[in-house]
C-alpha positions as CSV (number, residue, x, y, z in Angstrom):
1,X,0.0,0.0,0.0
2,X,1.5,3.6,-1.0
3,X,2.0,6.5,1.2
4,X,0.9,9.9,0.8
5,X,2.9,13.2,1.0
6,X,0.3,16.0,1.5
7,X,0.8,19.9,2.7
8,X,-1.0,21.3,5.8
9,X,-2.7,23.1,3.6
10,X,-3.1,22.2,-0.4
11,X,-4.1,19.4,-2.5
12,X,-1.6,15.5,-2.0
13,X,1.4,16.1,-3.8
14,X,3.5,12.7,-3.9
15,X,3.6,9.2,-2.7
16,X,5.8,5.8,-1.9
17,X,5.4,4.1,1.0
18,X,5.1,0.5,3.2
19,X,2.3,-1.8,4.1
20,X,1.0,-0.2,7.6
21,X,0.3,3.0,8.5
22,X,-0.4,4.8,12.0
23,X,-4.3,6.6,12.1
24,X,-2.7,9.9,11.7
25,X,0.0,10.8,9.3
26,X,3.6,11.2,9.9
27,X,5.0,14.9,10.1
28,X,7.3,14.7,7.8
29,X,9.2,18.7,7.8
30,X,8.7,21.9,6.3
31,X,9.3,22.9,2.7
32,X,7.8,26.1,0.8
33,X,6.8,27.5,4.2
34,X,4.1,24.9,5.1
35,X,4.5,21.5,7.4
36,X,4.2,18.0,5.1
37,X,2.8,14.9,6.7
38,X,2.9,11.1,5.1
39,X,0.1,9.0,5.7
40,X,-0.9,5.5,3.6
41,X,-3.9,5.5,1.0
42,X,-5.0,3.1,-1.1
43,X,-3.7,4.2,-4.3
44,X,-2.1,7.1,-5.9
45,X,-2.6,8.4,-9.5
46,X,0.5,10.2,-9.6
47,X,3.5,9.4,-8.1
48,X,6.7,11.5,-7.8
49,X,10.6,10.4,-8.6
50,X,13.8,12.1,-7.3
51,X,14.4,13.2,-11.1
52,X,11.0,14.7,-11.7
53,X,10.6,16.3,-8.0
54,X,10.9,19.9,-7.1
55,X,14.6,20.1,-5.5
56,X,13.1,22.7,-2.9
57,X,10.7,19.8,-1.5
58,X,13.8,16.8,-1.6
59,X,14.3,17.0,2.4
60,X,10.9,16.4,2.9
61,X,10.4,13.9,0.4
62,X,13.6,11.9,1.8
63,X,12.1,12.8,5.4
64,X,8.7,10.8,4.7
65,X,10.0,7.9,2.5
66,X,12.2,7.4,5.1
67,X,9.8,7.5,8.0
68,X,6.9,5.4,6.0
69,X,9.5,2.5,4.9
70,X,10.5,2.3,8.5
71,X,7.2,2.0,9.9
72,X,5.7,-0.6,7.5
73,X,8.4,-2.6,8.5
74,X,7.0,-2.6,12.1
75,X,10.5,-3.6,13.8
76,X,10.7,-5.7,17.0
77,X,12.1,-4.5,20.0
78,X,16.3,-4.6,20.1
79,X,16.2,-5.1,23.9
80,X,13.3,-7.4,24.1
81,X,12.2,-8.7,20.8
82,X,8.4,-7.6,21.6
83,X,6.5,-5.7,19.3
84,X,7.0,-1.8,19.1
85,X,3.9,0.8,18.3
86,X,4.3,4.3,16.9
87,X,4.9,6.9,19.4
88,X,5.5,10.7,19.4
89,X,3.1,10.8,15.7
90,X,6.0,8.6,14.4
91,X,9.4,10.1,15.2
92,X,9.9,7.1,17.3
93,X,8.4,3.6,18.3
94,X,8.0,2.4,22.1
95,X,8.1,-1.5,22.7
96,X,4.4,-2.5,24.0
97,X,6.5,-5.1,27.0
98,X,9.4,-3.5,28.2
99,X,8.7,0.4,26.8
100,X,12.2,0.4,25.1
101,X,12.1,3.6,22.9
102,X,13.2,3.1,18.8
103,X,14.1,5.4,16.3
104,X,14.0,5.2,13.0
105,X,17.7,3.6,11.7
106,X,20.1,5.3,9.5
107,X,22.9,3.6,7.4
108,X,25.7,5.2,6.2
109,X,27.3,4.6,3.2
110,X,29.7,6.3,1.1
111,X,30.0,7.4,-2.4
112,X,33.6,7.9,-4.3
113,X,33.6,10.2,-7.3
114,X,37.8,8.9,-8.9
115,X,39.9,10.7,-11.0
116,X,43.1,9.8,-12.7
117,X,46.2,11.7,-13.9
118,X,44.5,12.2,-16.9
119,X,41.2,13.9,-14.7
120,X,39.4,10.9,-16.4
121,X,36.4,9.4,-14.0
122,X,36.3,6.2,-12.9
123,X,32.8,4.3,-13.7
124,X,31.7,1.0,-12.9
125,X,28.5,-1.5,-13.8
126,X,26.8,-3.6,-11.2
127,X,25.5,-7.3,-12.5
128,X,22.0,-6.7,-12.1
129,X,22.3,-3.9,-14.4
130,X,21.7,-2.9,-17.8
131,X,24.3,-2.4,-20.7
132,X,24.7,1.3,-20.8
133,X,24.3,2.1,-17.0
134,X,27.6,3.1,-14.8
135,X,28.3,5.1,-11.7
136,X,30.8,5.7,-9.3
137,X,32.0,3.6,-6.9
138,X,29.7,3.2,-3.9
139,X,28.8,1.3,-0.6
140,X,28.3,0.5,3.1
141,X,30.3,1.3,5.9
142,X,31.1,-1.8,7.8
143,X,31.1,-2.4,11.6
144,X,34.6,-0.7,13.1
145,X,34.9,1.4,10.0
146,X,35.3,5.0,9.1
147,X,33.7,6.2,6.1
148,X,37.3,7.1,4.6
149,X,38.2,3.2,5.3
150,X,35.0,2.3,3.6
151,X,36.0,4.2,0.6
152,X,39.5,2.9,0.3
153,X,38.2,-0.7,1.0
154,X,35.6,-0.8,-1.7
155,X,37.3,0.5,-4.4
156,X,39.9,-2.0,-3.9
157,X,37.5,-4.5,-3.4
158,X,35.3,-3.7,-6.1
159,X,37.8,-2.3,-9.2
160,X,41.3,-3.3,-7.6
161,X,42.4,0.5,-7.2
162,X,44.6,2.2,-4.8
163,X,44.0,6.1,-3.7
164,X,46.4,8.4,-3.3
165,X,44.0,11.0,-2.1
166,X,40.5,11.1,-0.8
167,X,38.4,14.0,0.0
168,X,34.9,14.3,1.9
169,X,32.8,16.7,-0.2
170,X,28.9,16.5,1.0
171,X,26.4,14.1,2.2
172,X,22.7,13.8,1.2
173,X,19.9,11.7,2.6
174,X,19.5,8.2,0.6
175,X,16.0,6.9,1.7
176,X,16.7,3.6,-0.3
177,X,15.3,2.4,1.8
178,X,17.5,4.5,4.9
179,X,21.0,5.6,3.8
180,X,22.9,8.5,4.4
181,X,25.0,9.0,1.3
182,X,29.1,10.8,2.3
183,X,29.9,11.9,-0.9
184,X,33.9,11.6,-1.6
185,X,36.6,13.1,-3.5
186,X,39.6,10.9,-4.6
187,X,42.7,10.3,-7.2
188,X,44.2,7.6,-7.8
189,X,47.6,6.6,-9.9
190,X,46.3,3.5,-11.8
191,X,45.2,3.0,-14.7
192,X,44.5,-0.4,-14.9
193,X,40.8,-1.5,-13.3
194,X,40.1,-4.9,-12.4
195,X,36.6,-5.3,-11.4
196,X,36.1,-8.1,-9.1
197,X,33.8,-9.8,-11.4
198,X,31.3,-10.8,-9.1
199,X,29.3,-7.4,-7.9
200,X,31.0,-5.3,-10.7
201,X,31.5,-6.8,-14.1
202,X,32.6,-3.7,-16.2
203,X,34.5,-0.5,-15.4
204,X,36.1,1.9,-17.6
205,X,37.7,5.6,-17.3
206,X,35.7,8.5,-18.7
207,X,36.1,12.3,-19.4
208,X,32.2,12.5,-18.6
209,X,31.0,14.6,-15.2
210,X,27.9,13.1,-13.0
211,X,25.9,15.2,-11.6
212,X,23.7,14.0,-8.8
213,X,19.6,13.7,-9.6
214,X,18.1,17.1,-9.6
215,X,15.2,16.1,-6.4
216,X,18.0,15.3,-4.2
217,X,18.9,17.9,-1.6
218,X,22.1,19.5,-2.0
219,X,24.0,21.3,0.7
């Protein structure tokens, strides 16, 4: 069952969203002046995409995706296994046997935009894509790690490249379903790739810029 994104005042404007949903929707922010909730319909006629979004209403839109995923996953309790129930009109859950408090989960990961002497851009293809699609390198942040390990672990992991610098530039919310995206800087002296063949099969250096899709916030 979809979510709804709708402002205090105004017609619904956009919708994703889980199975569940509380009786009353979810605040979700403030964008263009007015507060935005999330609650679950039925249906929705028109949905909205990060590319086709207005930017000024990305934070909310991450907010409530976020927020709606989370619930309609109703999680257990982490201290008690029992069932939790929203609390606080959704910013956080209480356990319904032991009153444990949760809140919704963020996962970091990181993003690594490459360069070479030649200022060509590293790109890669994941197996479950299509011929034609690339990006840069990107993933989780392991237990023990920091995010500048992370970078320097998956690029080697995933196209067999060593940095010689790395840079943190920005992060943006990545509610995909509950990522936070650190968005890296780095060069590297190699020019030979070697993709690991199992989650990357293809990577190649390209003169080509990415920029990130227009919805997203940018800070």
């Amino acid at each position: 069952m979809p979510a709804e994104t709708s402002r205090a005042a105004g017609t619904p404007c956009a919708a994703v969203g889980p199975r569940t949903a509380p009786p009353r929707g979810h605040p979700g922010g403030e964008a263009d002046g007015r507060a935005w909730f999330v609650r679950l319909v039925p249906e929705v006629a028109d949905g909205l995409s990060w590319r086709t979004g207005d930017p000024a209403q990305g934070d909310v839109l991450a907010a409530v995706v976020a927020l709606a995923r989370w619930h309609g996953q109703r999680p257990r309790c982490e201290a008690c296994g029992g069932e939790t129930v929203i609390d606080l009109a959704g910013a956080r859950r209480v356990c319904v046997s032991c009153e444990a408090l949760a809140f919704p989960r963020t996962d970091p990961c990181v993003i690594v935009a490459i360069t070479d002497r030649e200022d060509r851009l590293l790109l890669a293809r994941q197996a479950t894509w299509p011929i034609g699609r690339h990006s840069i390198i990107a993933g989780f942040i392991e237990a023990g790690e920091s995010a500048e390990q992370a970078c320097h672990r998956e690029v080697a992991e995933e196209v067999g490249v060593a940095l010689t610098s790395l840079r943190y530039v920005v992060s943006q919310p990545w509610p995909m379903p509950r990522s936070l995206m650190l968005g890296f800087e780095a060069s590297t002296e190699d020019t030979r790739i070697q993709v690991d063949g199992n989650e990357i099969v293809a990577g190649s250096s390209s003169p080509a810029r990415i920029s990130p899709p227009p919805c997203l916030p940018r800070r």
